[in-house]
N, CA, C and O atoms as a GROMACS GRO file, in nm:
protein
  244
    1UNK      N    1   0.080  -0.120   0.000
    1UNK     CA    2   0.000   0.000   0.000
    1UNK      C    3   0.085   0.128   0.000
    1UNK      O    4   0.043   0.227  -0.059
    2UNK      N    5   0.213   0.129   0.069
    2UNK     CA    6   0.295   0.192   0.044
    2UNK      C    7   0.295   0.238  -0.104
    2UNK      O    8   0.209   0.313  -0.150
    3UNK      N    9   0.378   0.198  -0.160
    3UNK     CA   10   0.375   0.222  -0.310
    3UNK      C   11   0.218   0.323  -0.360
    3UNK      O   12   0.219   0.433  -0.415
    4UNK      N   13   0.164   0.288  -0.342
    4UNK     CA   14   0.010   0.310  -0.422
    4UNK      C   15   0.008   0.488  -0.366
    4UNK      O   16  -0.011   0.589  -0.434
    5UNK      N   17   0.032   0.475  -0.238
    5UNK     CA   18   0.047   0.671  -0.219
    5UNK      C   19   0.111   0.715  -0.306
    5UNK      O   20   0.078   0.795  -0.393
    6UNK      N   21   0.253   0.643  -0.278
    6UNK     CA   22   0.337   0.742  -0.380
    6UNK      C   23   0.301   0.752  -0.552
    6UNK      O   24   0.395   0.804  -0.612
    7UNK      N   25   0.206   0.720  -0.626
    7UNK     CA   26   0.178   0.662  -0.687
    7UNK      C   27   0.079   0.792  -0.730
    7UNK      O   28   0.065   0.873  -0.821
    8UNK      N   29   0.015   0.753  -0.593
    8UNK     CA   30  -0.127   0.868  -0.632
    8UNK      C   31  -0.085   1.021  -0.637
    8UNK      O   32  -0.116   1.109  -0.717
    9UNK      N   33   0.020   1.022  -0.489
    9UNK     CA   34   0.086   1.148  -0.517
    9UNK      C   35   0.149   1.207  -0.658
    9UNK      O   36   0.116   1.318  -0.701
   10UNK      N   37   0.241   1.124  -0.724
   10UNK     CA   38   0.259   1.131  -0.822
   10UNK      C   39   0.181   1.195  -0.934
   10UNK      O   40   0.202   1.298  -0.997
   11UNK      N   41   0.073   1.091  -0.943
   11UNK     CA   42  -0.041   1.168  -1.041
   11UNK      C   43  -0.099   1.271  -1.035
   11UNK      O   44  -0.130   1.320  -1.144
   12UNK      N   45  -0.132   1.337  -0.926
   12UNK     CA   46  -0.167   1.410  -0.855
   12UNK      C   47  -0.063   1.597  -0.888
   12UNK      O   48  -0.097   1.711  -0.920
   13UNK      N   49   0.058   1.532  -0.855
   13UNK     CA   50   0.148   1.666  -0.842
   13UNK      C   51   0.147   1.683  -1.046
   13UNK      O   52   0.161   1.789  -1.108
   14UNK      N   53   0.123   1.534  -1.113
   14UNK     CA   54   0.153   1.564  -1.239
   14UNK      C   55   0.003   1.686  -1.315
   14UNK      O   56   0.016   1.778  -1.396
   15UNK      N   57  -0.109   1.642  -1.255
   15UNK     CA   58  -0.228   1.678  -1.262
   15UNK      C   59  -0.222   1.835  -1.270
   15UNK      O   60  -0.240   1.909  -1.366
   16UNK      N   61  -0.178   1.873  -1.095
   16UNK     CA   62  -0.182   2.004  -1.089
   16UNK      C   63  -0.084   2.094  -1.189
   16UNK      O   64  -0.106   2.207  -1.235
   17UNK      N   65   0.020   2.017  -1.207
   17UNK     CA   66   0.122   2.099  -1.271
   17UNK      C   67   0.052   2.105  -1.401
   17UNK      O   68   0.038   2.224  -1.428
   18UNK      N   69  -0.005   2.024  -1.504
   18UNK     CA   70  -0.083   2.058  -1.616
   18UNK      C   71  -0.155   2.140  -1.616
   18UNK      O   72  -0.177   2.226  -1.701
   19UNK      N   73  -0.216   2.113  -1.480
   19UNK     CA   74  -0.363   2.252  -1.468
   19UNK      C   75  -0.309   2.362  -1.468
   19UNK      O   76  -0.375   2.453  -1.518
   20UNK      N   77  -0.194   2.389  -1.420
   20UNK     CA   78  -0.155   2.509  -1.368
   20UNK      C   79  -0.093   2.600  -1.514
   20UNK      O   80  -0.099   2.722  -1.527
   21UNK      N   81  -0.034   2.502  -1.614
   21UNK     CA   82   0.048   2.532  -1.763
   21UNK      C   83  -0.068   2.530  -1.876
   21UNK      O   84  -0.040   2.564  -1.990
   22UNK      N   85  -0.198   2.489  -1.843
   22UNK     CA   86  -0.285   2.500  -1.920
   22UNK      C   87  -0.363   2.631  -1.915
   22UNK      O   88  -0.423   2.692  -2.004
   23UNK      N   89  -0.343   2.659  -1.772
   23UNK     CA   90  -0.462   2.805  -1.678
   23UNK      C   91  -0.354   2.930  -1.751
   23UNK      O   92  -0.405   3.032  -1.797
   24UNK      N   93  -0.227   2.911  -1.754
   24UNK     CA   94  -0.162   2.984  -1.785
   24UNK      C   95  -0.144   3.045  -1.900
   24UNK      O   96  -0.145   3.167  -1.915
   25UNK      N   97  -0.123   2.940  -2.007
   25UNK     CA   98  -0.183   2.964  -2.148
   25UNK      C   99  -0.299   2.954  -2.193
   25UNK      O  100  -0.329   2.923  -2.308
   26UNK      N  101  -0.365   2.976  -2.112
   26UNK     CA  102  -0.552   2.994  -2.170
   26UNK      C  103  -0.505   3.177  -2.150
   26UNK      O  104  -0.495   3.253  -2.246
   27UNK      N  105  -0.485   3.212  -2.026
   27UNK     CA  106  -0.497   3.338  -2.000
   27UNK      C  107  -0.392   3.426  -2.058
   27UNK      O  108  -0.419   3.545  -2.070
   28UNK      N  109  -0.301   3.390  -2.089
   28UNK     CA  110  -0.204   3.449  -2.200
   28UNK      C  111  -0.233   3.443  -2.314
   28UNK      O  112  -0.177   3.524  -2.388
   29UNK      N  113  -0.331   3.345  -2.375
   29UNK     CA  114  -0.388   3.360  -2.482
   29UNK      C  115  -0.491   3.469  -2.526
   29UNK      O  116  -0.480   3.541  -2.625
   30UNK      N  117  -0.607   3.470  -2.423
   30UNK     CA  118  -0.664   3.589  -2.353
   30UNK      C  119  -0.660   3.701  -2.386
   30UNK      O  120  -0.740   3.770  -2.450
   31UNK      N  121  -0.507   3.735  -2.318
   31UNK     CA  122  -0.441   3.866  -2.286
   31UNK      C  123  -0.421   3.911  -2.470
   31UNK      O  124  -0.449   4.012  -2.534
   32UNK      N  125  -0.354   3.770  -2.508
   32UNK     CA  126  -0.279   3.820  -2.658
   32UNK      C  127  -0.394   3.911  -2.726
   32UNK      O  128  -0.379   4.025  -2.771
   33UNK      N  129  -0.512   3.833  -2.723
   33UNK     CA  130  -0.636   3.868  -2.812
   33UNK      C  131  -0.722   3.988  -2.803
   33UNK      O  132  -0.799   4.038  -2.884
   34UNK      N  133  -0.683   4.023  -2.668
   34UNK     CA  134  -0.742   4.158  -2.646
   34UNK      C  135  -0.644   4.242  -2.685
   34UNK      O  136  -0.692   4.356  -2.691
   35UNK      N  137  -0.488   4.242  -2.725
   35UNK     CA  138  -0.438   4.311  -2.746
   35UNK      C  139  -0.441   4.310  -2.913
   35UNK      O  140  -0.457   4.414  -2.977
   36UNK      N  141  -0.431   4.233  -2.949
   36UNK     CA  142  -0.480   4.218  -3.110
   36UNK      C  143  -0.557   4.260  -3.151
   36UNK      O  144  -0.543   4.326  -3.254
   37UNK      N  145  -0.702   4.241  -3.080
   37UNK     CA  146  -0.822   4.351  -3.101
   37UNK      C  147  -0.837   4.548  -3.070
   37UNK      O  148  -0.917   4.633  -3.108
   38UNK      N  149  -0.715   4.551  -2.985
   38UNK     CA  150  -0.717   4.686  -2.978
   38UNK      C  151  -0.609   4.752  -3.128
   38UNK      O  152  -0.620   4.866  -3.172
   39UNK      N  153  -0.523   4.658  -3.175
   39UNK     CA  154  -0.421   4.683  -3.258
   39UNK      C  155  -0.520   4.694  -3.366
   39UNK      O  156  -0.538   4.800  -3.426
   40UNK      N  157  -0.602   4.557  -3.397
   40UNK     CA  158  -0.700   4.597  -3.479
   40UNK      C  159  -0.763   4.687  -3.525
   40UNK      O  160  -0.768   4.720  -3.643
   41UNK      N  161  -0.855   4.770  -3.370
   41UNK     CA  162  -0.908   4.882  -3.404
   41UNK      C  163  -0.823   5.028  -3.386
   41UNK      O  164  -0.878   5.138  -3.383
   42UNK      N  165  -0.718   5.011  -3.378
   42UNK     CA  166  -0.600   5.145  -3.382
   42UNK      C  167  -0.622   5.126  -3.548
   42UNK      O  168  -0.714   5.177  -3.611
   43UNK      N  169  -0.524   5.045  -3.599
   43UNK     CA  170  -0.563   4.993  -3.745
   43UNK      C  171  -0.612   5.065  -3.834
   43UNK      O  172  -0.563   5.151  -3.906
   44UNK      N  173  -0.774   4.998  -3.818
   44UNK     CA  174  -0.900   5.090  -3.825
   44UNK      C  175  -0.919   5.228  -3.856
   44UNK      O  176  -0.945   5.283  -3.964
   45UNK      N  177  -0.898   5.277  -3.735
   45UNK     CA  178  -0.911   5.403  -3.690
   45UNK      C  179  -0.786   5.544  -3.792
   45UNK      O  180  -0.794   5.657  -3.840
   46UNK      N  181  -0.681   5.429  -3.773
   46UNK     CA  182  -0.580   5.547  -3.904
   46UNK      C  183  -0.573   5.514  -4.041
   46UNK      O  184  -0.522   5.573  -4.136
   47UNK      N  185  -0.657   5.374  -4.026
   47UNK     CA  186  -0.733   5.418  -4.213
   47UNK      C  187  -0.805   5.459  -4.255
   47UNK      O  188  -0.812   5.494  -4.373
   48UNK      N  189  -0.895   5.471  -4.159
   48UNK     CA  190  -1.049   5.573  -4.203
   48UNK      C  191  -1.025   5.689  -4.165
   48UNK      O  192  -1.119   5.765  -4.185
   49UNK      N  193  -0.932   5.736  -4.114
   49UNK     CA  194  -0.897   5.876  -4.052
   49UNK      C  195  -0.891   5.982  -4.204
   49UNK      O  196  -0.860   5.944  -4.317
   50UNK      N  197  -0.914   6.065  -4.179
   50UNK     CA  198  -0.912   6.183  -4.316
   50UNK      C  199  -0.779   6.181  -4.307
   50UNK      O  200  -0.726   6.174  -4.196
   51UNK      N  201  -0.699   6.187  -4.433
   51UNK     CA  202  -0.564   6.236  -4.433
   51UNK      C  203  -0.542   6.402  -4.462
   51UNK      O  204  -0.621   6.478  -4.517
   52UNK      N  205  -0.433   6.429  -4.415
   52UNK     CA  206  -0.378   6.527  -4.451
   52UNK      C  207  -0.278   6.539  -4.448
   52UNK      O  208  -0.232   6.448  -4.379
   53UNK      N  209  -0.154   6.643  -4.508
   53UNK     CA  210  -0.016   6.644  -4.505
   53UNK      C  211   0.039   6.699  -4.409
   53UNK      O  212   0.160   6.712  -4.393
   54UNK      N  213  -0.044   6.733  -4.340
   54UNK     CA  214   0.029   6.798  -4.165
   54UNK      C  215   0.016   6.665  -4.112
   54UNK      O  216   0.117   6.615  -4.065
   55UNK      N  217  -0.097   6.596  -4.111
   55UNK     CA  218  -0.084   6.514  -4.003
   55UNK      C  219   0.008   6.353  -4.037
   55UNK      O  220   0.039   6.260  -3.963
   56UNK      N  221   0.026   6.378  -4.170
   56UNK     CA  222   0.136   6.233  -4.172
   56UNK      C  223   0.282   6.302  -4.156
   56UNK      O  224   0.318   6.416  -4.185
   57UNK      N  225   0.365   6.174  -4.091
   57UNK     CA  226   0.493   6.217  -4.038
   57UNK      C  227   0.593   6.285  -4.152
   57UNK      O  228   0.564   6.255  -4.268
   58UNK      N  229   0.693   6.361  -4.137
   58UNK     CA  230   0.789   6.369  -4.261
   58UNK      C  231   0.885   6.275  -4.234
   58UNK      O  232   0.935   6.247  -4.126
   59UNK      N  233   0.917   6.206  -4.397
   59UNK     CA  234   1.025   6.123  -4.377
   59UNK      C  235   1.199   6.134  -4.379
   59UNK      O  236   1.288   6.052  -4.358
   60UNK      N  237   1.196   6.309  -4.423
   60UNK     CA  238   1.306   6.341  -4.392
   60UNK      C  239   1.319   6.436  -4.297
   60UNK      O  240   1.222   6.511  -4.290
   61UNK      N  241   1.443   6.468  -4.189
   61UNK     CA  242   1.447   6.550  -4.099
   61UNK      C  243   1.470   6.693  -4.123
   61UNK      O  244   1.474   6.772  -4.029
   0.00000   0.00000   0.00000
C-alpha cells in the first residue's frame, strides 16, 4: 500500500502541474487577443482617418 500513495501522489502533483500550464496559457492567450483587437481597431481608426499632409509624419528631418 505503500507504493500506491506514492503513486497517487505522483499523479496528482503531475495533474496540478498541467492545470496550472494549461490556466496559464488559456490566460495568455486571452491577454494576446485583447491586445490584437485593440491593434485591430488602432488599425482601423488610421485608415479611415481623413488624411492630410500635416498630419502624416515627414520622412526626412
Amino acid at each position: 500500500m505503500d507504493h500506491f500513495t506514492f503513486l497517487v501522489a505522483a499523479y496528482s502533483a503531475i495533474f496540478i502541474v498541467i492545470f496550472l500550464y494549461v490556466l496559464f496559457v488559456w490566460r495568455r492567450q486571452a491577454a494576446l487577443e485583447a491586445e490584437l483587437r485593440e491593434m485591430e481597431a488602432r488599425l482601423k481608426e488610421l485608415i479611415e482617418a481623413p488624411r492630410s499632409d500635416e498630419e502624416l509624419p515627414s520622412r526626412h528631418p
